[in-house]
N, C-alpha and C positions, 0 to 999 in steps of 0.2 A: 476519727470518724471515717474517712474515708479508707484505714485498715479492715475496719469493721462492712465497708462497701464492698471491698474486697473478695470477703469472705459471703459474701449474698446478703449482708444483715443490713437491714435500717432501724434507725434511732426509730421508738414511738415518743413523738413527744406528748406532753399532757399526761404522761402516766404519774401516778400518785403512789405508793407502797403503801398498802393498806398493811396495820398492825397483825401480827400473830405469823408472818411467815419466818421459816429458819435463815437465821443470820448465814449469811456467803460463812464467814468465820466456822461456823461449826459443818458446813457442809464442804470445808479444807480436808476434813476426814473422810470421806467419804469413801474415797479407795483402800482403807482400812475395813468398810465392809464387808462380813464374809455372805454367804448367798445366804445362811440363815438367816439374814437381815432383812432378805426376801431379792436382793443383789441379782440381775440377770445380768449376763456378761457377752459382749463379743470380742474376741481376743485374734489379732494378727501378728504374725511376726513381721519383723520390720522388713525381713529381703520378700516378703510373697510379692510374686507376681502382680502389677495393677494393683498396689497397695493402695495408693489415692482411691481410687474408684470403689474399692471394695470397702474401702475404712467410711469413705462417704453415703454407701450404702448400708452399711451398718449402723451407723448413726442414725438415716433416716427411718429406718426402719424402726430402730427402739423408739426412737422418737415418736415416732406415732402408732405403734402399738400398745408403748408404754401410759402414751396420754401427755407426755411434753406439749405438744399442737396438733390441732385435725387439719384435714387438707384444708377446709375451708374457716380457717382457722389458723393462721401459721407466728401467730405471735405469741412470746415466752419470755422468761426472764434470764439475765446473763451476770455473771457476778464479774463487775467491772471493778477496778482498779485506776483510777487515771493515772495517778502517780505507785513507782514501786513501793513507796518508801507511807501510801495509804493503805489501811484497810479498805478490802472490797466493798462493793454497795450492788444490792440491784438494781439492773437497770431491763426495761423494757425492749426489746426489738422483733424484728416481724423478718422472716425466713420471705428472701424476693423470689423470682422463677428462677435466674439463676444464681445458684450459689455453688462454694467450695468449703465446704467447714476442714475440712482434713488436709487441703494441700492449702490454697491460698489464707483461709484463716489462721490454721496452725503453724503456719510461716507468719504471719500477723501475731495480731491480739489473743489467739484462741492457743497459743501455744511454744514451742524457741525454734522449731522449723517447719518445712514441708514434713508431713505423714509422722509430728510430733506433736501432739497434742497436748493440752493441760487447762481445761475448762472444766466450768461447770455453770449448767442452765437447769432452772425451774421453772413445773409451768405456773400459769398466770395463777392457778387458785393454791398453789403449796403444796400439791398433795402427790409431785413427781418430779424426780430431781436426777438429772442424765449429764454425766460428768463421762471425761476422757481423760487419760494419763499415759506416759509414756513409761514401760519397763526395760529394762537391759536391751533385753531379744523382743520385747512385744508392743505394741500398742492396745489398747484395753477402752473399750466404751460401755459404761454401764448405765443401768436404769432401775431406778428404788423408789419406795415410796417412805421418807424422811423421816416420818413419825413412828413409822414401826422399825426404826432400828435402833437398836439396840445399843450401837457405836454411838450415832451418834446425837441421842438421848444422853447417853453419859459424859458426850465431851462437851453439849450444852448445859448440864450441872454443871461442870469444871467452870465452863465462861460466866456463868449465872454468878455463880458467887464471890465473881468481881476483883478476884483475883487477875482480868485479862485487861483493868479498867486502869489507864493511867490519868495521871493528872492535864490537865491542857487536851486532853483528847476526848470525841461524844465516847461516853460508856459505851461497851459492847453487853455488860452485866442485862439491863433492862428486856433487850428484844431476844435476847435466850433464854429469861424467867417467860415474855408473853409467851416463844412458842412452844415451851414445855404445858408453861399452865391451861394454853387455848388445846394441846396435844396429848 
């Protein structure tokens, strides 16, 4: 938690998951979308100048163009992890006045160092989904809206039919059939 501090975020407690949103699991793919999937992209190379600053204003900006959170408004969902060795879950948190998503997070939770990213947040109602990833030479912040792609519609069929579902573990099959059939 206090990585997550770090980074500007707090826990919301009392949040609930209401059914029908995309599983963290199928939104693993999402950097496989291409812009025909409706995919808006901000791309840096990793030596630019003021990289932190600029990768942080990239983010906020999709972010709230895209529909992640309003100003007055800055709470969204984060596909956490607590253990490596779990699959992800969402979880609620609220963007504080000051944050670092790109240096101090991405050095945390949000990523394997400074101006290294590898997240992905939803907003609260599903229907905006703004993930980060690190390339070679680049860093990449994108923003989608989950249900009309195309990617990954087909990699939640794959999950759906339970094929990703082992024994001793909750199914991931279930909440990839609601958000196909609510989608």
């Amino acid at each position: 938690m206090e990585s997550l501090a770090a980074a500007g975020l707090r826990i919301v407690d009392g949040w609930t998951e209401p059914d029908g949103l995309v599983p963290p699991v199928v939104t693993g793919q999402a950097a496989s979308c291409p812009a025909s999937d409706g995919r808006v992209e901000a791309m840096l190379d990793v030596l630019a100048p003021r990289l932190r600053e600029r990768a942080n204003a990239d983010w906020y900006r999709l972010a709230v163009e895209g529909g992640l959170f309003s100003e007055t408004d800055r709470r969204f969902l984060l596909a956490w992890a607590p253990e490596e060795s779990e699959w992800a879950r969402w979880i609620c948190v609220e963007l504080q006045s000051e944050w670092d998503i790109m240096g101090a997070g991405a050095a945390g939770p949000l990523g394997s160092a400074a101006c290294r990213p590898e997240f992905r947040m939803l907003s609260l109602d599903g229907n905006v989904l703004l993930f980060a990833t690190t390339w070679e030479h680049d860093i990449s912040t994108s923003v989608l809206k989950p249900h009309r792609s195309r990617v990954l519609r087909e990699w939640a069929e794959v999950v759906a039919d339970g094929s990703m579902d082992y024994p001793d573990e909750p199914p991931l099959s279930p909440a990839a059939r609601r958000w196909l059939d609510t989608h």
